[in-house]
PLY file of the C-alpha trace (Angstrom):
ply
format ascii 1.0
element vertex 82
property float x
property float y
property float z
element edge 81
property int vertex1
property int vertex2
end_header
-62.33 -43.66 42.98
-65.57 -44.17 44.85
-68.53 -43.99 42.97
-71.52 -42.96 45.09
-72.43 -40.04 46.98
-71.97 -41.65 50.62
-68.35 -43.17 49.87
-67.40 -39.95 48.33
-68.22 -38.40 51.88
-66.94 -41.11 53.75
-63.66 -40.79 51.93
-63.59 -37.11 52.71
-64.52 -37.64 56.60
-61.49 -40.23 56.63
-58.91 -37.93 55.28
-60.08 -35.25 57.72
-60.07 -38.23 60.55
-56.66 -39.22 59.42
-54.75 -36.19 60.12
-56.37 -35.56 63.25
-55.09 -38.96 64.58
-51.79 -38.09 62.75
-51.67 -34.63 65.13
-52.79 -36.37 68.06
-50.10 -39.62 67.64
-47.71 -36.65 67.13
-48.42 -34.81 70.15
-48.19 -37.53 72.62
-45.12 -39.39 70.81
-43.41 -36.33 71.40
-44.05 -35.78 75.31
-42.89 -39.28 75.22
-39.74 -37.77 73.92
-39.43 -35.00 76.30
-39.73 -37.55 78.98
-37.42 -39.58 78.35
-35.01 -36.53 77.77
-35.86 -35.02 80.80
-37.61 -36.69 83.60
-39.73 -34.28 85.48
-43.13 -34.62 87.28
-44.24 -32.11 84.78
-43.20 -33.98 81.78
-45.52 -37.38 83.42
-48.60 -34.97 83.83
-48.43 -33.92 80.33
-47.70 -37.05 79.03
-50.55 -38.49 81.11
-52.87 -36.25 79.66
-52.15 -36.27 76.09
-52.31 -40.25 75.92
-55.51 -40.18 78.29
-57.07 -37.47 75.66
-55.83 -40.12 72.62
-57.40 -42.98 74.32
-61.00 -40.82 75.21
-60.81 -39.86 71.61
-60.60 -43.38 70.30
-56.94 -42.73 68.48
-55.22 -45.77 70.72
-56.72 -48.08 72.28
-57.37 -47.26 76.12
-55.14 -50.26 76.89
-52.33 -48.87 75.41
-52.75 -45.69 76.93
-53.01 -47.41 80.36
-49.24 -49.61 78.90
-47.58 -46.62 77.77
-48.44 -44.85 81.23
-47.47 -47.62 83.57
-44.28 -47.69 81.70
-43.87 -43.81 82.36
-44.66 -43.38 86.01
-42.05 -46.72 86.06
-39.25 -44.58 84.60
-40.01 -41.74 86.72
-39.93 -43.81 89.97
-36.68 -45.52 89.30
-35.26 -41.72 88.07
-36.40 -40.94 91.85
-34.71 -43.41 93.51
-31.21 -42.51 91.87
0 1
1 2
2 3
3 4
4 5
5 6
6 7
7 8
8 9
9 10
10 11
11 12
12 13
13 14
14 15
15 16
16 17
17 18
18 19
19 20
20 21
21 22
22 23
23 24
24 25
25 26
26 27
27 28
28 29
29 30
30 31
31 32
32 33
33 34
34 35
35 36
36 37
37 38
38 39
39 40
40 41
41 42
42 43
43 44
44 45
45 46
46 47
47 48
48 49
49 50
50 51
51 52
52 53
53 54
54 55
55 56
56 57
57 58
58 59
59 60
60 61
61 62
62 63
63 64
64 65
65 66
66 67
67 68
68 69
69 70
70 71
71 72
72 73
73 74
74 75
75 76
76 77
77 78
78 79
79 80
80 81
């Protein structure tokens, strides 16, 4: 349990923190998903957007973002060339 007054508020800014990043992972895991099930242009822009939000908002790391994305608009181009 923390003791002083600033850890107790630090505790309670991390849970808050925590499930943000939780609902934000979430989000873009699952246009991810809906991606790979379905491979529209629609699908990329959303996906784009969600990881670009999580990596503005300091959830991943903007190098990851920029992974995960490259590996998208890859899948999309080979779908396209099918």
């Amino acid at each position: 349990m923390p003791i002083t007054v600033g850890a107790i508020r630090k505790q309670r800014a991390d849970v808050v923190k925590t499930s943000v990043n939780l609902r934000i992972k979430a989000k873009f895991k699952q246009a991810i998903v809906n991606l790979h099930k379905k491979v529209t242009k629609a699908n990329l822009a959303k996906a784009f957007s969600l990881l670009d939000r999580a990596a503005k908002k300091h959830t991943i790391h903007p190098n990851k973002a920029s992974r995960l994305k490259s590996r998208l608009a890859k899948l999309v181009s080979a779908s396209k060339k099918k």
